[in-house]
N, C-alpha and C positions, 0 to 999 in steps of 0.2 A: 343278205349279202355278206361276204366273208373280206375280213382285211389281214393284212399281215403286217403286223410290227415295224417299222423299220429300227426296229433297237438294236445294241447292245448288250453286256452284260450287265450292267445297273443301267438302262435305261427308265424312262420312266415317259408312259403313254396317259396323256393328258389329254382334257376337252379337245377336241379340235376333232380333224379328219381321222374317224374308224376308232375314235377312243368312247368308253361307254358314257350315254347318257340316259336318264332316266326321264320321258317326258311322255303325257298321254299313255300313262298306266304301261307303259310297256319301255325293254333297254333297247336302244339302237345303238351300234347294231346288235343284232341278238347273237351272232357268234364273232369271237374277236381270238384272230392265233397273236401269239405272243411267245418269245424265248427264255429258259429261265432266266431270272436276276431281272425281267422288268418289272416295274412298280407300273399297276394301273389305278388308274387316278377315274373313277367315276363319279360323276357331275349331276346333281338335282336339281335340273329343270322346270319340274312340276307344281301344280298348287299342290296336289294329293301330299299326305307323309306317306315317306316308302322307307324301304331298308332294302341289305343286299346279303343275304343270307344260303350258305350252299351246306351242303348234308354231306355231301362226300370229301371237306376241307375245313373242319370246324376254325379254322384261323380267320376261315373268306367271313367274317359275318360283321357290320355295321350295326351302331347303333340308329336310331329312326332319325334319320334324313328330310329335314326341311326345303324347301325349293331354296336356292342358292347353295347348301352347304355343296361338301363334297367327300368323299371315301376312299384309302389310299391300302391296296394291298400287291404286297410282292410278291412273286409266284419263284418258289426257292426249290421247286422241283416238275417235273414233267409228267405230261398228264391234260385228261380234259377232265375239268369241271364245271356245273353246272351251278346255277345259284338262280334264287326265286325270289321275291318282294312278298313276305309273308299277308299284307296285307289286302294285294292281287292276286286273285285266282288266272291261273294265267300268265303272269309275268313272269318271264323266266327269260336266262342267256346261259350261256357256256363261254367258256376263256380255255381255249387248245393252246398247254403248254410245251414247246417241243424244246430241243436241245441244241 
């Protein structure tokens, strides 16, 4: 399922409805669009430890995330990228940043 932002220019998409969480080894939701200048705020739900780490944005990457913490990255340009939980095979989302 795909959401759409309802941000601004420094907005900033937290827990709640269409913002990413990490729970049962996988992010929901797994693709999240967003405009530049939002800050997403991703949420560890999980007993597992995870992280939030992408290959094509070396800024996107967390250190390892306990259930409760949380991860905060701004998207300061447009673009999709992808990002994985190194310690899930499998775990993966994408953040579609448009203009």
């Amino acid at each position: 399922m795909r959401h759409r932002a309802q941000a601004g220019h420094h907005a900033t998409r937290r827990c709640g409805r269409g913002a990413p969480r990490l729970s049962a080894n996988r992010f929901e939701p797994a693709t999240l669009r967003v405009k530049v200048g939002t800050t997403v705020v991703w949420q560890q739900e999980d007993t597992a430890l995870h992280n939030v780490i992408s290959a094509e944005l070396p800024t996107l990457r967390s250190s390892d995330l306990r259930r409760g913490d949380t991860y905060r990255h701004t998207f300061t340009q447009a673009g999709t990228f992808t990002y994985y939980c190194s310690y899930h095979a499998g775990m993966t989302g994408t953040v579609i940043v448009t203009d």
